[in-house]
N, C-alpha and C positions, 0 to 999 in steps of 0.2 A: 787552068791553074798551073805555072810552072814547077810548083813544088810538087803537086801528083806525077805531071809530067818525069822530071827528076827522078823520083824514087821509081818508076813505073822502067825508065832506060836504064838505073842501074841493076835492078833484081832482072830484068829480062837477058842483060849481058852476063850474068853472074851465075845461072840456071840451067839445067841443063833440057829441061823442057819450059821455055820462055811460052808457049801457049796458055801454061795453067798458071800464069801470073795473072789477077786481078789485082785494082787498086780503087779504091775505095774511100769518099770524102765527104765524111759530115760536119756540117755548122753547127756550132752550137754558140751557146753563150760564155765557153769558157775559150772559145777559141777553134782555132778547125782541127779535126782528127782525119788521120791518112793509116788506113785499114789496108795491109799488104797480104794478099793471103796467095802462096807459092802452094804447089807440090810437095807431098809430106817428106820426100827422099832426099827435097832441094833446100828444106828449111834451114839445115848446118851451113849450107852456104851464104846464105841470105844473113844469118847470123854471124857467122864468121868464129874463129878461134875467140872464146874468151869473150866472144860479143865486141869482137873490134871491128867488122862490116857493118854493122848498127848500131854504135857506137859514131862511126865517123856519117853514119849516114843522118844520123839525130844531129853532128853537130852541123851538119850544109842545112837540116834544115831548123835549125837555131838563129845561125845568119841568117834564113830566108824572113823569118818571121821577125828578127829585128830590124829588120829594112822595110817591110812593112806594115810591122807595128802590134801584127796579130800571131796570138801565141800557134804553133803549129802543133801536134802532138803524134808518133810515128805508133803504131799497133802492130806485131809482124804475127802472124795467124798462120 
């Protein structure tokens, strides 16, 4: 799936132990859910000032899901 893909290259460039990045994708019937779960030291950065790294990362995967139709939804853990 390119959208795990995606979030999975940007937290591991963003972290500073890329090892303890998991990603994580279930289906459901409301749409797919994408379960990010970092390093408890690394979560501000995965979050960003103000929640603007997830923020811009919710909105790539906004376009992702309007180009293919199904809703996406981002969980950062």
């Amino acid at each position: 799936m390119p959208a795990r893909e995606l979030v999975e290259f940007v937290a591991r460039n963003l972290v500073d132990d890329p090892e303890a990045v998991q990603v994580d994708v279930h289906r459901g019937a409301e749409g797919t859910v994408i379960e990010l779960h970092v390093a408890e030291e690394d979560m501000g950065k995965v979050i960003g000032r103000n929640g603007s790294v997830a923020k811009a990362l919710r909105t790539l995967l906004k376009v992702m899901s309007a180009r293919d139709g199904e809703p996406i939804t981002l969980e950062i853990e």
